[in-house]
N, C-alpha and C positions, 0 to 999 in steps of 0.2 A: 190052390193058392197057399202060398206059406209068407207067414207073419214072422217077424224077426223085432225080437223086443230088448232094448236094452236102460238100462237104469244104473243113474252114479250111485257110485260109494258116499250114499249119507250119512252115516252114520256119525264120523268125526260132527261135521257142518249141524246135523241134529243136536248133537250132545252139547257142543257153543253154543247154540240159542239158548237151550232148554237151563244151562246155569247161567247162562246170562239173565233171561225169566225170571229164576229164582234169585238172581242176586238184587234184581228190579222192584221182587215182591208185587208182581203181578200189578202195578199203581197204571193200567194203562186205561180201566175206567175211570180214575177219578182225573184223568188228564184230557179225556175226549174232549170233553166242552174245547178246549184249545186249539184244534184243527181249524185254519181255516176251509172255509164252506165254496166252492163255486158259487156265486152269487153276481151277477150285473156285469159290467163289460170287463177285457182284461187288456191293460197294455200292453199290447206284444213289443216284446226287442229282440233282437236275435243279432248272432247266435245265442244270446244268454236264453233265450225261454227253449232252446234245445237241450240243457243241461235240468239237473233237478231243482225242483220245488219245494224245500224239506218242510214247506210251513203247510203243505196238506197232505192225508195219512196215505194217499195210494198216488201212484204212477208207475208207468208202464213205454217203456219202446218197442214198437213192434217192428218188424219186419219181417216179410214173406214175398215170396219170387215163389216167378215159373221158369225155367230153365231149359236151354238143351247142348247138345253136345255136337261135337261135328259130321256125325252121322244122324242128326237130328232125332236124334233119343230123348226124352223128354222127362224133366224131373225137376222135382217142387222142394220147398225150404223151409223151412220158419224158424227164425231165433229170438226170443222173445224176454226182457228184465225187466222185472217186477221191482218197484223198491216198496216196502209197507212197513209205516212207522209204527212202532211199537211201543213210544213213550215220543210225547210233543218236547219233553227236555229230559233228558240221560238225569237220574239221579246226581250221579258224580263221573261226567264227562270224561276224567283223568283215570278213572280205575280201568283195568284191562279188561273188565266184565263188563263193564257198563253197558248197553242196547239202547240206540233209540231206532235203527233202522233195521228190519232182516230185507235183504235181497234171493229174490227167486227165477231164475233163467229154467226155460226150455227152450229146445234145440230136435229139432224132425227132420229129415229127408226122407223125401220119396223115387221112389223109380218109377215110372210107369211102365215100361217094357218088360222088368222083371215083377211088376205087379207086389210090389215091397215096400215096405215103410217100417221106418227106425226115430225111436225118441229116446233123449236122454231128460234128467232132470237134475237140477241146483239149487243149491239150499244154505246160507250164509248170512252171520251178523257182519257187520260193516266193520269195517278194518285194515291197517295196512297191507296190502296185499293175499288179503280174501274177497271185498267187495267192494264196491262206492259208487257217487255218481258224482262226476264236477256240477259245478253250480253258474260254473259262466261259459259252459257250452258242451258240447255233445261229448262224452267219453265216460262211458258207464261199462262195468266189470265184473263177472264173478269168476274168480279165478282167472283161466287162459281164456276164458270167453270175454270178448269184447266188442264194441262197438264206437268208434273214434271219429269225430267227423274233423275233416284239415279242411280250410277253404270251403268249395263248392261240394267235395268227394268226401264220404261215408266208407269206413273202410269198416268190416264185420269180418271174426273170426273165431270161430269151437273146434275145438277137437275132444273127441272120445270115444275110447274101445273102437276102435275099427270108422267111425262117425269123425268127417272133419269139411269145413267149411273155411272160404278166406276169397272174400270178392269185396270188388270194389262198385259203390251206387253211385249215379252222377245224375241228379235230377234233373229231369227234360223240362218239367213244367215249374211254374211257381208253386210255393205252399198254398195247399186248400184249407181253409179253416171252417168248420160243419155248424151248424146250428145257426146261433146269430153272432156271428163275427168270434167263432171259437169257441162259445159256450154251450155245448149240449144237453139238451135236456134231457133225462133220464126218467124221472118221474112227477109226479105232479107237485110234489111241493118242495120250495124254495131250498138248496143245496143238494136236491137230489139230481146231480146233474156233473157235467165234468169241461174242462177245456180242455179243447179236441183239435188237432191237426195235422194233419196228410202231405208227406209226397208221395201224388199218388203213381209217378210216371220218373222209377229212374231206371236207366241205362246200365245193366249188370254186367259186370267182365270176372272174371275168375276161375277158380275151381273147386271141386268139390271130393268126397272121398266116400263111399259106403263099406258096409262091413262085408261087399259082395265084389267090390271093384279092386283088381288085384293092383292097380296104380291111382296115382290122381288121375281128376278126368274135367278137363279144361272145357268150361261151360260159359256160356252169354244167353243173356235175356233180361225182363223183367221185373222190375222188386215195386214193392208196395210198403210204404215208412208210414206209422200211425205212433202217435206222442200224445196221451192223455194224462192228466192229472187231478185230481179233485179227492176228495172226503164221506161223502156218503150218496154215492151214487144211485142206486136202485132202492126202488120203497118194498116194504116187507110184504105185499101180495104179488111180485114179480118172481119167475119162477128160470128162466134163463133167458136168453137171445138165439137170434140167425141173426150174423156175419156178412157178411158177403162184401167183394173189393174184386172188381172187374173190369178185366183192360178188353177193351172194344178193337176191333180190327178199324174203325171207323176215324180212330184217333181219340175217343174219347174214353173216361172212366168212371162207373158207377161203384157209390159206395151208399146200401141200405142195411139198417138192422132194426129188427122185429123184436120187441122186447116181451116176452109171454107172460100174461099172469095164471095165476092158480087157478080161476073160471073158464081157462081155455081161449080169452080175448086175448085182444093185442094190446098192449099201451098207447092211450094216444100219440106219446111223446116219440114214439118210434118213428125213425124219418131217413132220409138218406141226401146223398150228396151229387151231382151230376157234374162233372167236368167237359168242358168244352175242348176242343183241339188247340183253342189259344189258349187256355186256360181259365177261361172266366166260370163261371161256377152257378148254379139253378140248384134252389134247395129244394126239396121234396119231402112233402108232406105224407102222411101214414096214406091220406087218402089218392095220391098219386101214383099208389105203390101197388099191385096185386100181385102176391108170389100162390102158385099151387104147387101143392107137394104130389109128383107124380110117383115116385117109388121111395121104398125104408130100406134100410139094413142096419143088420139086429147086432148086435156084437158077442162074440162067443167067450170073453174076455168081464166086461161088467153087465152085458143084458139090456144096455140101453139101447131102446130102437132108435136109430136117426134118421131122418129125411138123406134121400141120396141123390134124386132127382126133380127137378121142379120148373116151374115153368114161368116165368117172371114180366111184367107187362111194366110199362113206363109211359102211360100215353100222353102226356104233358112233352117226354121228349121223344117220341114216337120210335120208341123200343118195344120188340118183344123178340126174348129168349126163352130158349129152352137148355137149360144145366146138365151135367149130371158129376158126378164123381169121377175121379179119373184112377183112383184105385179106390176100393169101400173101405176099407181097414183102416184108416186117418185118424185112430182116437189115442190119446193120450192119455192113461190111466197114471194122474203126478197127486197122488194121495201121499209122496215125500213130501214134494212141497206145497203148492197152490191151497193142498186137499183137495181140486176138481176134477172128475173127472169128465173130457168134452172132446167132440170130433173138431178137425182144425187141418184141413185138406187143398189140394189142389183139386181143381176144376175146371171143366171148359164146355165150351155149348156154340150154338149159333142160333140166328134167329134173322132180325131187319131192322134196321133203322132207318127212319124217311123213307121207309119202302123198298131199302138195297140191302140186298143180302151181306150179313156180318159175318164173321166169328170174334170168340171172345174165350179168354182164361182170367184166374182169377184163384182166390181160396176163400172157402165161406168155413167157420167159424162157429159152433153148434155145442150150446150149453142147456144145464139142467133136465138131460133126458137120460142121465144115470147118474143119481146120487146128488149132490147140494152145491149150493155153489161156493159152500167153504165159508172163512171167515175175509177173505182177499176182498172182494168187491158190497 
């Protein structure tokens, strides 16, 4: 097996934060109190609540597909922008240093036939044309990386060092909103929680580029859009999560995460989401949930063991799978920017629902099994 690792040119994007910081005077504790908190229902409007939040410290766009080519080659994605506010209000808005936002994107692809995976990282204060995010609907930036949504369609694009991506998502289903009408709860007390929402079901056309593909290579399939926002999400004896976002051959979509504490228990608040073929939606309690972890792999890179195979029961919607990795090597070592380091892979498995045999893919998502989970979440 050969691993192929690639990593941006931080250091410019480093050195802006870092006197931006300094020109801030570090005041970003005595401005916390000011975030607001996830707390009780949230108006949704859209497209405005697809654009950013600036009035709480963290959000996030996800997106990840599974992919194939037309020799049904198969291969996984993930482009991902963090925005984390650094100051509830810029000292003085007007100086070219000022900071209240850093913005952080990563960007993966996988092969699966050549058994490969490649990540980049990004790392940026806010500014004209280095980073940002609109605020009355989707189009968020770091650099050439983007994510725009026009109408119904999500257009997504990175390029770097030999790594380049550019497809368009067209969601099948309506948006899923997780918890109680969007608000997830994270941990047991009051704003340790986020508003949370999914398309989990769009329709992928494009193409893509690896550091191993001597041309583009014109791919379709499935993406997975997750859009959270909130302020102080996890309590301080939680130690990381499992991921998991899983397209069922059935028509439907499961989305669980297991939130770990330092005793080795689960959080209560860890729950998942169930999507129907029309879309209507079954939440899922911890106790709904049973995952076993049937095999690890250790990483030769930071040492973290990760779960690589598992075995997943649903009996409330009468699911059971069986997972596993679909290359081992999916960990993302981004100590430029997040500081996390965490496994963040495609997958696939089969199993039964109502008793017919499925298959299913997906990417499950896998923190705190080497090193911290930073100052980000």
């Amino acid at each position: 097996m050969k691993r192929y690792l690639k990593k941006s040119s931080l250091g410019l994007f480093s050195v802006l934060i870092l006197m931006g910081c300094l020109y801030q005077g570090f005041t970003f504790l005595v401005h916390a109190e000011e975030w607001r908190q996830a707390i009780g229902p949230w108006k949704w409007v859209f497209p405005k609540d697809h654009g950013s939040h600036p009035e709480f410290r963290t959000e996030w766009w996800y997106f990840t597909g599974n992919l194939t080519d037309s020799s049904k080659n198969r291969f996984g994605y993930q482009l991902t922008f963090f925005r984390q506010g650094v100051l509830y209000k810029a000292n003085d808005p007007n100086h070219p240093w000022a900071i209240r936002d850093v913005y952080l994107a990563h960007f993966a692809l996988t092969d699966v036939s050549l058994n490969q995976f490649w990540f980049a990282e990004r790392v940026s204060r806010q500014g004209p044309g280095f980073a940002g995010a609109a605020e009355d609907g989707m189009h968020v930036w770091l650099l050439n990386w983007m994510a725009r949504m026009e109408g119904n369609r999500i257009k997504i694009e990175a390029r770097h060092q030999g790594m380049e991506l550019s497809l368009d998502l067209v969601p099948r289903k309506p948006l899923v909103f997780h918890g109680k009408n969007g608000l997830s709860q994270k941990g047991p007390q009051q704003g340790q929680a986020s508003y949370y929402f999914s398309y989990t079901n769009m329709a992928t056309e494009g193409w893509i580029k690896t550091p191993q593909s001597p041309s583009i290579i014109s791919v379709k399939g499935t993406s997975w859009f997750d859009h959270e926002f909130g302020s102080n999400q996890l309590a301080p004896g939680q130690v990381g999560w499992d991921w998991f976002s899983l397209h069922l051959s059935d028509g439907q979509e499961l989305m669980v995460y297991f939130l770990r504490r330092k005793d080795g228990s689960m959080e209560p608040s860890s729950s998942g989401t169930l999507v129907k073929p029309s879309g209507h939606t079954l939440h899922l309690k911890l106790s709904d949930i049973n995952l076993e972890v049937l095999d690890y792999w250790k990483s030769p890179k930071s040492g973290g063991r990760y779960p690589s195979r598992w075995r997943m029961k649903v009996p409330s919607g009468g699911i059971e799978l069986e997972l596993t990795s679909l290359v081992a090597s999916q960990e993302l070592l981004t100590e430029g920017s997040t500081g996390v380091i965490y496994w963040e892979g495609a997958v696939a498995g089969k199993g039964t629902s109502g008793g017919r045999p499925i298959t299913c893919e997906g990417y499950v998502e896998l923190t705190g099994y080497a090193g911290s989970l930073g100052g980000l979440f």
